[in-house]
BAVO-506230 format. One record per atom (N, C-alpha, C, O): residue number from 1; chain; z, x, y. Coordinates in pm, 1 decimal, always signed. Example, Ala and Ser with C-alpha at 12.3 -4.5 7.8 and 13.67 -1.06 7.14 Angstrom:
% BAVO-506230
seq_mol_z_x_y
1_A_+780.0_+1319.0_-569.0
1_A_+780.0_+1230.0_-450.0
1_A_+780.0_+1320.0_-330.0
1_A_+846.5_+1423.6_-331.9
2_A_+708.0_+1285.0_-225.0
2_A_+714.0_+1367.0_-106.0
2_A_+787.0_+1290.0_+3.0
2_A_+803.9_+1340.9_+113.8
% end
This chain:
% BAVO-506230
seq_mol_z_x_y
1_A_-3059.1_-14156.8_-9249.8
1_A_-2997.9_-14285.3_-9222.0
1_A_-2847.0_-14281.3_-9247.5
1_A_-2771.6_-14338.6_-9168.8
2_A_-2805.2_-14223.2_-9342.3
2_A_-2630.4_-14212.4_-9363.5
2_A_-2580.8_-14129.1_-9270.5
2_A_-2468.1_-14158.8_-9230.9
3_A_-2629.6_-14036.1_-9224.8
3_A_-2565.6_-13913.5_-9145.3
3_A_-2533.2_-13981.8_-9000.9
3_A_-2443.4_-13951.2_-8922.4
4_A_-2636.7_-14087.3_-8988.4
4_A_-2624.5_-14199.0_-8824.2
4_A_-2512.2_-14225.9_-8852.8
4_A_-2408.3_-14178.6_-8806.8
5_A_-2534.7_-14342.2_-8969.2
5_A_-2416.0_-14438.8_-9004.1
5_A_-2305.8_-14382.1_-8986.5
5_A_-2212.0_-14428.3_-8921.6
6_A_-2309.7_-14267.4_-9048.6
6_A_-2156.2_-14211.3_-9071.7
6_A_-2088.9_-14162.3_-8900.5
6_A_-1978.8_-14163.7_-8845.6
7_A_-2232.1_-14121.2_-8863.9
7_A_-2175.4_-14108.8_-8719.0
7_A_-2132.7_-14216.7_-8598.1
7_A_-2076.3_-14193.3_-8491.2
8_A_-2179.6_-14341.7_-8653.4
8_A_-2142.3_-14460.6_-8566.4
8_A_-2059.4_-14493.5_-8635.4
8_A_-2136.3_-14588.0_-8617.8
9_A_-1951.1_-14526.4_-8722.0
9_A_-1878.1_-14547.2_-8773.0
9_A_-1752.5_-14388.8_-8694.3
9_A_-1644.6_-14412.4_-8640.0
10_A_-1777.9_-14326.9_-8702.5
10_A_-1688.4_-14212.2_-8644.1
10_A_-1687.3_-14249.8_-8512.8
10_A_-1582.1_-14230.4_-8451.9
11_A_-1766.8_-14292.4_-8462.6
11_A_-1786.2_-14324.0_-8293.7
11_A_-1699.4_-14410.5_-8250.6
11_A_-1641.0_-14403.6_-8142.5
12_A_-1681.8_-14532.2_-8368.6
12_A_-1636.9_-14674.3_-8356.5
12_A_-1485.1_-14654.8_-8379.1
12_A_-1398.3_-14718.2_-8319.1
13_A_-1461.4_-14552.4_-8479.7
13_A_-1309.9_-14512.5_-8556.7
13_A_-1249.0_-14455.8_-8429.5
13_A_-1145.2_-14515.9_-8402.0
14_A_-1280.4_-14357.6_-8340.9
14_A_-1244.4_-14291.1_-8262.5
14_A_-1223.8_-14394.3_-8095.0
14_A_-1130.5_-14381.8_-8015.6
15_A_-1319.8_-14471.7_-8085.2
15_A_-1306.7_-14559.5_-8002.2
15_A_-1181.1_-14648.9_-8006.6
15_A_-1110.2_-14674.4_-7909.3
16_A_-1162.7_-14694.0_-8136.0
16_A_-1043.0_-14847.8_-8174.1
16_A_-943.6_-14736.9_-8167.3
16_A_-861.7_-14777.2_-8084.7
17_A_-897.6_-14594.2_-8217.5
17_A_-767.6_-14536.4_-8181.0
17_A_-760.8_-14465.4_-8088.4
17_A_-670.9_-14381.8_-8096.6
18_A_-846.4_-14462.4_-7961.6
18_A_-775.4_-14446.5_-7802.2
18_A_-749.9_-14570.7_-7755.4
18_A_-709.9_-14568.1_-7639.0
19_A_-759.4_-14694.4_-7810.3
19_A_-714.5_-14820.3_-7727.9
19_A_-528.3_-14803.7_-7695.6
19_A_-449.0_-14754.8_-7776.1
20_A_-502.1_-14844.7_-7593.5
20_A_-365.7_-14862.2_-7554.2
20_A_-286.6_-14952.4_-7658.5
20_A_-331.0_-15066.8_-7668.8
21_A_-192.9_-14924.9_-7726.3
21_A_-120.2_-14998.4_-7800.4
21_A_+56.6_-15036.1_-7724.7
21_A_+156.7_-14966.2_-7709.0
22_A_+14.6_-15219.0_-7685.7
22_A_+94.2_-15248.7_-7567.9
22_A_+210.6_-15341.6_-7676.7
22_A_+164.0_-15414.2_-7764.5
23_A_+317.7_-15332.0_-7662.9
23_A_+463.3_-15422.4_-7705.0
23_A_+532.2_-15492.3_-7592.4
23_A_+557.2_-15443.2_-7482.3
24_A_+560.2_-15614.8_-7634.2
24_A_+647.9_-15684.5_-7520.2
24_A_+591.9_-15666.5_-7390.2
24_A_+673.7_-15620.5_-7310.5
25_A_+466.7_-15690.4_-7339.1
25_A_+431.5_-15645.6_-7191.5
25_A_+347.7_-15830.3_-7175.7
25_A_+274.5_-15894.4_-7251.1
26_A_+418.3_-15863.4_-7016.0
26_A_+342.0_-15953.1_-6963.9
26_A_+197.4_-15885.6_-7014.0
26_A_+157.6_-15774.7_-7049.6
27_A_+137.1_-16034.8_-6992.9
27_A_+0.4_-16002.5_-7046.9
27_A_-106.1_-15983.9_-6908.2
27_A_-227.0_-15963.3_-6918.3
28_A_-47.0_-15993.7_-6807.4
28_A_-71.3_-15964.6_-6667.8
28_A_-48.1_-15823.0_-6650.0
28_A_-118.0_-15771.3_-6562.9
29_A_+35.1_-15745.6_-6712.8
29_A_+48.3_-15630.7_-6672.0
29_A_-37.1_-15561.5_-6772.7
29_A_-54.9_-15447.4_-6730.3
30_A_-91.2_-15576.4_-6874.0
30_A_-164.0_-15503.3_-7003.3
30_A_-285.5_-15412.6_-6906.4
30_A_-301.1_-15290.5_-6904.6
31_A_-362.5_-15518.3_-6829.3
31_A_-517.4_-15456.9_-6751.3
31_A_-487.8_-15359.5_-6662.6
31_A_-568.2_-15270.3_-6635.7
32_A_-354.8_-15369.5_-6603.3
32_A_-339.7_-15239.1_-6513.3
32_A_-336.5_-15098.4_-6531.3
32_A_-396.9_-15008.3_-6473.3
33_A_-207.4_-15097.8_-6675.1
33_A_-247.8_-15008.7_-6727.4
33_A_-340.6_-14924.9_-6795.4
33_A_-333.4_-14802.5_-6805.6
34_A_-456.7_-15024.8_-6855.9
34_A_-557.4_-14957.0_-6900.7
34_A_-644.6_-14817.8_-6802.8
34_A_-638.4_-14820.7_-6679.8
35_A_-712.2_-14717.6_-6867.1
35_A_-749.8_-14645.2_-6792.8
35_A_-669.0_-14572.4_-6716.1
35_A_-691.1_-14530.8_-6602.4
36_A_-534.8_-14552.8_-6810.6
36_A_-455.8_-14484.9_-6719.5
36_A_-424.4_-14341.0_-6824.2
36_A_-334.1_-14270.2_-6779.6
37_A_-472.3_-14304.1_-6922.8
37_A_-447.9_-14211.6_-7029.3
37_A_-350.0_-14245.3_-7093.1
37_A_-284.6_-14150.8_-7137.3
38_A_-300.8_-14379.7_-7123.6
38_A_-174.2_-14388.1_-7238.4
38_A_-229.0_-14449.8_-7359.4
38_A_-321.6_-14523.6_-7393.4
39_A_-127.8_-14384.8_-7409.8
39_A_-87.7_-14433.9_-7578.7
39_A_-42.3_-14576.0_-7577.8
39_A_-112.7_-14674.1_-7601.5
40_A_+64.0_-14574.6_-7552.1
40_A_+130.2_-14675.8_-7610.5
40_A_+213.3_-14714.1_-7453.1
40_A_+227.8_-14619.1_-7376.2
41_A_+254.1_-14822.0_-7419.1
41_A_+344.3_-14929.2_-7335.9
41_A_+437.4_-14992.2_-7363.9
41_A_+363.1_-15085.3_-7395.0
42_A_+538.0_-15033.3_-7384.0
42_A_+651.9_-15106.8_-7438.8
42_A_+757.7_-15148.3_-7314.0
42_A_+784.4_-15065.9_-7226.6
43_A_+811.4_-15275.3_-7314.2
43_A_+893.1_-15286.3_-7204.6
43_A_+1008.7_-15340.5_-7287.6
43_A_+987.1_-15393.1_-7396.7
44_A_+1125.7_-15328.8_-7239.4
44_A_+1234.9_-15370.5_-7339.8
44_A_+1329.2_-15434.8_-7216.6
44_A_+1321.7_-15417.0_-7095.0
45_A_+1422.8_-15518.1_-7298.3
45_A_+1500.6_-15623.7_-7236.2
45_A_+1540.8_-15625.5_-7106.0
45_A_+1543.6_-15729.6_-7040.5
46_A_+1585.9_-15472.3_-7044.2
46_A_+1669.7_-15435.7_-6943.8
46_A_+1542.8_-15393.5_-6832.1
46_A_+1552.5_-15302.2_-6750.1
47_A_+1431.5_-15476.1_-6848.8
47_A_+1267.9_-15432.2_-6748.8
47_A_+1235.2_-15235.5_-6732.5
47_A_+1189.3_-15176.1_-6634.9
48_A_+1274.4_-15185.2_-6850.7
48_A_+1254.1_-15058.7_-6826.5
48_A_+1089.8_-15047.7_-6934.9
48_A_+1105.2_-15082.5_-7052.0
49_A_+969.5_-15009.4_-6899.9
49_A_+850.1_-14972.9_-6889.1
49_A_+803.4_-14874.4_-6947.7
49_A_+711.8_-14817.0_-6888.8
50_A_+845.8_-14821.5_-7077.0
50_A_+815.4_-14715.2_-7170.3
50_A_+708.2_-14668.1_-7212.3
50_A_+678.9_-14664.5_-7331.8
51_A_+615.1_-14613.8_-7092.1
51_A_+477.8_-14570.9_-7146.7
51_A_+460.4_-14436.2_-7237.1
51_A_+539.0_-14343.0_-7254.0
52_A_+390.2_-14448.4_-7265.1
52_A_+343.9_-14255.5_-7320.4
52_A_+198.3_-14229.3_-7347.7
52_A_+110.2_-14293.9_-7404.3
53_A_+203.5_-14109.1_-7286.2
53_A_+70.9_-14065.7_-7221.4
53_A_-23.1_-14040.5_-7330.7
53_A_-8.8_-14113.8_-7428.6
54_A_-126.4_-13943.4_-7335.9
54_A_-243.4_-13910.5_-7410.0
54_A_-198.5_-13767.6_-7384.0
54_A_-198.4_-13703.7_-7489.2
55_A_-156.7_-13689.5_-7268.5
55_A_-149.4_-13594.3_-7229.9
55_A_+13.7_-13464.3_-7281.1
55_A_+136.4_-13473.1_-7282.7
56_A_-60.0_-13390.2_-7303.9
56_A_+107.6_-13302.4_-7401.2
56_A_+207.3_-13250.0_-7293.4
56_A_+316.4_-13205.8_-7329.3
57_A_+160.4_-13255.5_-7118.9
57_A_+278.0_-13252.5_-7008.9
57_A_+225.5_-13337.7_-6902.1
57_A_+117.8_-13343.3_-6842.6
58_A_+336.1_-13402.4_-6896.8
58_A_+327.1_-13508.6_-6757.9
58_A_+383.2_-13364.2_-6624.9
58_A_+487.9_-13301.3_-6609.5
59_A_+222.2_-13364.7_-6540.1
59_A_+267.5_-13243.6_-6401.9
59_A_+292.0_-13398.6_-6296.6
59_A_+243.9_-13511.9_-6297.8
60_A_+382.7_-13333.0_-6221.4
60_A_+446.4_-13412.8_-6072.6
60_A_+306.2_-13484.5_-6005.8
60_A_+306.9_-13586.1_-5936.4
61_A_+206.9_-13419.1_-6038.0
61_A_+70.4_-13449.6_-6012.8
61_A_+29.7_-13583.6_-6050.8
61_A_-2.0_-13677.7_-5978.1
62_A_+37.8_-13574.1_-6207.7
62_A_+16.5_-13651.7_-6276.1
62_A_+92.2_-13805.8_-6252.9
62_A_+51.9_-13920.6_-6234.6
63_A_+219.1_-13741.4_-6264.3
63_A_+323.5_-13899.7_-6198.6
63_A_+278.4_-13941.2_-6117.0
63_A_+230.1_-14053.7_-6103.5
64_A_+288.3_-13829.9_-6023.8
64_A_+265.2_-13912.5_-5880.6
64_A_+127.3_-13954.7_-5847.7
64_A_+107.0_-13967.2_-5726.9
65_A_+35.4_-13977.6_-5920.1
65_A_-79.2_-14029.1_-5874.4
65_A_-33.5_-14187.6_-5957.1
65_A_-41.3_-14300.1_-5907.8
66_A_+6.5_-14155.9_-6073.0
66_A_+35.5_-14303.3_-6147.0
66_A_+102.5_-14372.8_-6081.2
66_A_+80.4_-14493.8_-6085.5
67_A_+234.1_-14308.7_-5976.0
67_A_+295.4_-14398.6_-5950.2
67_A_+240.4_-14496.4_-5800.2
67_A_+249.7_-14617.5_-5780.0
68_A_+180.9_-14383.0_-5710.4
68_A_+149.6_-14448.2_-5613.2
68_A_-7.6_-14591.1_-5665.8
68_A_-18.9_-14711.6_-5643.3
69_A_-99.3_-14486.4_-5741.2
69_A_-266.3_-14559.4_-5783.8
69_A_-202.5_-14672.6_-5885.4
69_A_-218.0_-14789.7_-5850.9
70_A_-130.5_-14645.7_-6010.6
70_A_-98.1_-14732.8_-6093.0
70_A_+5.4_-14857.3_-6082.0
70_A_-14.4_-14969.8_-6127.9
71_A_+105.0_-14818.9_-6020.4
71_A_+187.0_-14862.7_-6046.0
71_A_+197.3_-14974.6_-5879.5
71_A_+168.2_-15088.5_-5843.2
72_A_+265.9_-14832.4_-5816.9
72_A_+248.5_-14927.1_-5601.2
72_A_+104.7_-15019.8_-5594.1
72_A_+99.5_-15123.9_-5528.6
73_A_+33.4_-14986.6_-5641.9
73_A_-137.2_-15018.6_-5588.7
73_A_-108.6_-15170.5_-5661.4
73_A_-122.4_-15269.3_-5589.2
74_A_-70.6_-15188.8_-5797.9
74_A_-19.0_-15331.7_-5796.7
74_A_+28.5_-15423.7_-5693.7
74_A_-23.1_-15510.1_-5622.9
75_A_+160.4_-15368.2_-5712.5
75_A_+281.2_-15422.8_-5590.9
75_A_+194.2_-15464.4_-5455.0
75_A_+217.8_-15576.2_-5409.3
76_A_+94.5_-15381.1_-5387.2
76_A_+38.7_-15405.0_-5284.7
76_A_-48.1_-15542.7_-5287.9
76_A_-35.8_-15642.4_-5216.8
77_A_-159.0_-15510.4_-5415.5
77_A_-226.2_-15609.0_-5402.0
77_A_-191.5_-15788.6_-5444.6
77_A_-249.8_-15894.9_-5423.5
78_A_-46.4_-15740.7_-5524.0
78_A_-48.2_-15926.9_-5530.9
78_A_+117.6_-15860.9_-5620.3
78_A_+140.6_-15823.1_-5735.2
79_A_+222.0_-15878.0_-5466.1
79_A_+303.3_-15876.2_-5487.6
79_A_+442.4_-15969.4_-5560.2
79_A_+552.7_-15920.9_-5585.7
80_A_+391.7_-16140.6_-5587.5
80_A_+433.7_-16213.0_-5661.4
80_A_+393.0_-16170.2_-5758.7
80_A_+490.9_-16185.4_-5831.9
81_A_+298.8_-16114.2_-5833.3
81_A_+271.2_-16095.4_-6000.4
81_A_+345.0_-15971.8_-6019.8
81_A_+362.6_-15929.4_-6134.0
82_A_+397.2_-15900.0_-5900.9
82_A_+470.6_-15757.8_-5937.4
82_A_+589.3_-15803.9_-5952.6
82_A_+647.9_-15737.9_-6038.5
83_A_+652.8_-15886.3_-5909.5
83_A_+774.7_-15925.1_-5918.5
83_A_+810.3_-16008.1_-6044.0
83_A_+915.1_-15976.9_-6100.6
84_A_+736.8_-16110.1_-6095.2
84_A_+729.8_-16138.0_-6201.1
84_A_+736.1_-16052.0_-6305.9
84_A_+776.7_-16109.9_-6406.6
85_A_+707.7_-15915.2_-6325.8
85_A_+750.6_-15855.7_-6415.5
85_A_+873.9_-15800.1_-6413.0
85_A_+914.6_-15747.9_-6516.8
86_A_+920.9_-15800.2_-6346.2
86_A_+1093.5_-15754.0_-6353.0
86_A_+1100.3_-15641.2_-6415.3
86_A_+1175.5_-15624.0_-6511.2
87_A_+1032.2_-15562.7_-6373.8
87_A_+1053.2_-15407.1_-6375.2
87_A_+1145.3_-15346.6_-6334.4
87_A_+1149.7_-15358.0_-6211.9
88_A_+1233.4_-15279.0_-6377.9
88_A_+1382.6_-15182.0_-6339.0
88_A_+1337.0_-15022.4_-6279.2
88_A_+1370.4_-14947.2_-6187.7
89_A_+1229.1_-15024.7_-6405.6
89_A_+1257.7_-14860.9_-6412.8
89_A_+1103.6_-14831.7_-6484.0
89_A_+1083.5_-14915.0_-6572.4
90_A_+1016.5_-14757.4_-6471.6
90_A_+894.8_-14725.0_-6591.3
90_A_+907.1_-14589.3_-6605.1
90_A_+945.3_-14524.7_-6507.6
91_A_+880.2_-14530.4_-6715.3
91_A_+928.6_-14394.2_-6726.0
91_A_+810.6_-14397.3_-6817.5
91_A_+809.1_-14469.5_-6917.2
92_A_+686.4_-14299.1_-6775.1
92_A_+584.5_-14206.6_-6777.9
92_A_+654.7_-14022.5_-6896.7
92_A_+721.6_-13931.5_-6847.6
93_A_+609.8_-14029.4_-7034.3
93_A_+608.5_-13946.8_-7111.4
93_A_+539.9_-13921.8_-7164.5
93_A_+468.8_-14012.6_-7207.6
94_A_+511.7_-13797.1_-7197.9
94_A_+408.2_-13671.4_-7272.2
94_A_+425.1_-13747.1_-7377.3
94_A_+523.6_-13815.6_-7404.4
95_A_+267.8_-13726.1_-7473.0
95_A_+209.0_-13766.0_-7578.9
95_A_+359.0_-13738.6_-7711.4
95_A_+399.4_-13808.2_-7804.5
96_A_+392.6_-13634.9_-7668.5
96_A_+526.2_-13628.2_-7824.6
96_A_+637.5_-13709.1_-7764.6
96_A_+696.3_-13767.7_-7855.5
97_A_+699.5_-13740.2_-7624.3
97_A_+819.7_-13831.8_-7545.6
97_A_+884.6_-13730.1_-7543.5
97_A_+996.6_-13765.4_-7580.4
98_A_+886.6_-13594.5_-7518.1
98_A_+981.3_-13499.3_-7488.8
98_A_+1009.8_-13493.5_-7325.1
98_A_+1121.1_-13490.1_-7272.7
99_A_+889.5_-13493.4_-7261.9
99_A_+924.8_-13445.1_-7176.8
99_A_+822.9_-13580.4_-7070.5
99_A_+740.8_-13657.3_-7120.4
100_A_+857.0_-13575.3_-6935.6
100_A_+797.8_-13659.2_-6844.6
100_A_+917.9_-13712.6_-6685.8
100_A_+996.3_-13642.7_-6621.6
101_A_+886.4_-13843.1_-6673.1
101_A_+933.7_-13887.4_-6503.1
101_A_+972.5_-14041.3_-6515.7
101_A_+906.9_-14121.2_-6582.6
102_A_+1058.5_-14065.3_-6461.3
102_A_+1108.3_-14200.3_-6448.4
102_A_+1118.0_-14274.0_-6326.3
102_A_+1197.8_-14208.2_-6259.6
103_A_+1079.0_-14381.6_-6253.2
103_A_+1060.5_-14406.4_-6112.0
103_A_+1118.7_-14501.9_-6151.6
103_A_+1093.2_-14563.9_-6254.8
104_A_+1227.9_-14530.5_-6051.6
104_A_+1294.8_-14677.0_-6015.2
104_A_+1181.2_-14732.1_-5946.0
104_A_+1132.4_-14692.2_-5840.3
105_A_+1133.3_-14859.6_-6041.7
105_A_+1080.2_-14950.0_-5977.1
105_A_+1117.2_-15088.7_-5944.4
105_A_+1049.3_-15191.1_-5952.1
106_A_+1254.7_-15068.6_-5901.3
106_A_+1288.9_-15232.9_-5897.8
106_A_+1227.1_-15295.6_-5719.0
106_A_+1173.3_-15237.4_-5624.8
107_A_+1259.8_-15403.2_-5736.9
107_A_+1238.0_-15459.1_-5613.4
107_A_+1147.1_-15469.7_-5533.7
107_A_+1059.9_-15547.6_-5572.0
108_A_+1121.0_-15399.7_-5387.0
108_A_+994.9_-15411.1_-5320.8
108_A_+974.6_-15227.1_-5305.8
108_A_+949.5_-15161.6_-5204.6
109_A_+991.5_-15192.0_-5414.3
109_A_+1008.6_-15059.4_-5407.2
109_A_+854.4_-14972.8_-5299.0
109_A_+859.3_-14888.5_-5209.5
110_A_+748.1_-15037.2_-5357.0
110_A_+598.3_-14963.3_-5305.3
110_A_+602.4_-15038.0_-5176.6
110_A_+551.6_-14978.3_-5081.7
111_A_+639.3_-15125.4_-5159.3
111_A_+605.1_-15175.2_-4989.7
111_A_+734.7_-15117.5_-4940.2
111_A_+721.7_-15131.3_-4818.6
112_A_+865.7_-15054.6_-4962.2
112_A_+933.5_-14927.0_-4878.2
112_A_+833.7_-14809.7_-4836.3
112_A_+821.8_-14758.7_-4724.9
113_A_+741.1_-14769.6_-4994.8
113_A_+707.1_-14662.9_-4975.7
113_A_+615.4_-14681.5_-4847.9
113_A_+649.0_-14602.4_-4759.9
114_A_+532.4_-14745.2_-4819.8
114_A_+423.7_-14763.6_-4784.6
114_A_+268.7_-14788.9_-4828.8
114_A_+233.9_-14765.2_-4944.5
115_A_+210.4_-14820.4_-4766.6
115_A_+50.5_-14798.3_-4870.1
115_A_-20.4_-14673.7_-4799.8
115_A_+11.3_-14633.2_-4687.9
116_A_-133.7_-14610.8_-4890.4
116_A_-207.3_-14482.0_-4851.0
116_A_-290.0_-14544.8_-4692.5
116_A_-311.6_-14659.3_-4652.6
117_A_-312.6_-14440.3_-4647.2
117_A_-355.8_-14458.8_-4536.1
117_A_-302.3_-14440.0_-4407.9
117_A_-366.0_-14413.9_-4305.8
118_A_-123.9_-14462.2_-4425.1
118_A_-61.3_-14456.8_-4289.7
118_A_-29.5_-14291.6_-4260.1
118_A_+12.5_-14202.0_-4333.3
119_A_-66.6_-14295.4_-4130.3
119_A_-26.2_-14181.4_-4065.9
119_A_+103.5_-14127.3_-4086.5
119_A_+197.9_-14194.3_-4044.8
120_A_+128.3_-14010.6_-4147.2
120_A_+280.5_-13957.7_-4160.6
120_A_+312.9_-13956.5_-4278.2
120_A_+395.4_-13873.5_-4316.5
121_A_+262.2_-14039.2_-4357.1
121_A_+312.9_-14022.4_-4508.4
121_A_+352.2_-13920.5_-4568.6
121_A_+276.6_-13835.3_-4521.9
122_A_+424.3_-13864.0_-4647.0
122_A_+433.1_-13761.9_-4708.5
122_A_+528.9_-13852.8_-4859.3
122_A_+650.0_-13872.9_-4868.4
123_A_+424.8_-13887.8_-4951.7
123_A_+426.5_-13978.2_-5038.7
123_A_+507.4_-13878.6_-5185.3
123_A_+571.1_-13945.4_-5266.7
124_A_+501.9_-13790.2_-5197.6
124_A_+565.4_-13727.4_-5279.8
124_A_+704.9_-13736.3_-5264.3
124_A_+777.7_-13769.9_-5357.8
125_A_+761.4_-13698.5_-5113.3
125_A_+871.3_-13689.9_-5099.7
125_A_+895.8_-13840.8_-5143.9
125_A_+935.4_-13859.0_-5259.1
126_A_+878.6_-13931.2_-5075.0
126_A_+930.0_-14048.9_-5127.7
126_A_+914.2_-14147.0_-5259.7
126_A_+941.9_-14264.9_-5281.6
127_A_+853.1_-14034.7_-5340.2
127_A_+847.1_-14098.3_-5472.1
127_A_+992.3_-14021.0_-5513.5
127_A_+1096.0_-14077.9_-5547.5
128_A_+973.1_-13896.5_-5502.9
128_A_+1064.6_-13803.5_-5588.4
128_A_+1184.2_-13838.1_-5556.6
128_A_+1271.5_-13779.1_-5620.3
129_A_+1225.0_-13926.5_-5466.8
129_A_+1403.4_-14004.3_-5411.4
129_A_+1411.4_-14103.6_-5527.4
129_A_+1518.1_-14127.6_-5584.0
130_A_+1269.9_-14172.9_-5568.4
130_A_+1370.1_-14261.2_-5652.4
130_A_+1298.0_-14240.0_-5816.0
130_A_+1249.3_-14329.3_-5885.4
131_A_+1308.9_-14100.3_-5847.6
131_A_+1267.7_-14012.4_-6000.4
131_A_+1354.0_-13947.4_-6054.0
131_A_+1436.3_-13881.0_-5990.9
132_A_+1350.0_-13954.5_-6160.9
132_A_+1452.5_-13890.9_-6249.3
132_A_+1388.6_-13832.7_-6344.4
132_A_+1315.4_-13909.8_-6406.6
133_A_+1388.4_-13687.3_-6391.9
133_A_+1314.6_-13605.2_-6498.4
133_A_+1392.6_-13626.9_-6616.6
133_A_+1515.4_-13630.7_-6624.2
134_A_+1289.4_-13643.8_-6727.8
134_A_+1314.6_-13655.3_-6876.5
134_A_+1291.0_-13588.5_-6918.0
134_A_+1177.0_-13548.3_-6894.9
135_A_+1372.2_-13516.1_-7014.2
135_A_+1449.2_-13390.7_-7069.7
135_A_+1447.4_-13443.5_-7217.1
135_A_+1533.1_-13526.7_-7246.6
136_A_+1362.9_-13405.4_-7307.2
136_A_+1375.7_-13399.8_-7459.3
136_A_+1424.3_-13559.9_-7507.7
136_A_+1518.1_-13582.4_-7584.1
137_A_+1336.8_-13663.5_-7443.7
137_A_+1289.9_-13778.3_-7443.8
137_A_+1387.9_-13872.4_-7396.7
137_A_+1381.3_-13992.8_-7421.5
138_A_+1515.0_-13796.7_-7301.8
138_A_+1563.6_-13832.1_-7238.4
138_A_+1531.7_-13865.9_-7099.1
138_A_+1480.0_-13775.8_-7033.0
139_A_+1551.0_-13969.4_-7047.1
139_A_+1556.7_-14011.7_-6854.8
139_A_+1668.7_-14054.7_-6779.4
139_A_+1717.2_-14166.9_-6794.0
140_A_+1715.2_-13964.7_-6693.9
140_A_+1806.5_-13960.7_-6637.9
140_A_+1878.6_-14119.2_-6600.7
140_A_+1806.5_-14206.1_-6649.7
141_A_+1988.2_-14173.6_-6535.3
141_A_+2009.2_-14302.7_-6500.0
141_A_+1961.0_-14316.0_-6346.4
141_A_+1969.0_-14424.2_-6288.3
% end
């Protein structure tokens, strides 16, 4: 009977510290991010979007699925609540903040890009125009 206990209690401990730990974030934007492998979220005065991952390297892979699935896939589906957050910039970093990607997200940025599906896309290229790599928990301007 203790050896359970002790193991549902480890189950429960381990569960409450992968929860996302969110600062200053509309409370509209909290559900999106979930299920996205982060730590922690923070948005600060100037709408810049300070996530950090679970993961010890953010690959181009990795961004770029967040940015088009996580981030555009918002913007698409209910583009007044995207705008309401007054997002500048979200910058995606590795579990220590050394290293990772920064996407200008101001404006109608994902409806430039397009949504998945259209013929011709080549969605990388047009993420990587408006990214900037972070360099030892630095992100470019």
């Amino acid at each position: 009977m203790k050896k359970r206990l002790a193991c549902l209690l480890a189950g429960i401990c381990t569960l409450a510290s992968a929860e996302l730990v969110v600062k200053n974030l509309p409370p509209s934007l909290e559900r999106p991010l979930q299920g996205n492998g982060l730590l922690a979220a923070e948005m600060d005065a100037q709408g810049v979007l300070h996530l950090r991952s679970k993961k010890a390297t953010i690959s181009e892979l990795d961004y770029n699925n967040f940015v088009m699935h996580g981030l555009c896939s918002e913007q698409w589906r209910d583009p007044a609540r995207f705008a309401a957050w007054n997002l500048g910039k979200v910058e995606l970093l590795a579990v220590d903040g050394q290293q990772g990607y920064a996407f200008d997200a101001s404006g109608d940025v994902c409806e430039q890009l397009g949504r998945f599906g259209q013929p011709g896309q080549n969605y990388r290229k047009r993420v990587a125009e408006r990214t900037t790599v972070c360099q030892q928990g630095q992100c470019g301007k």
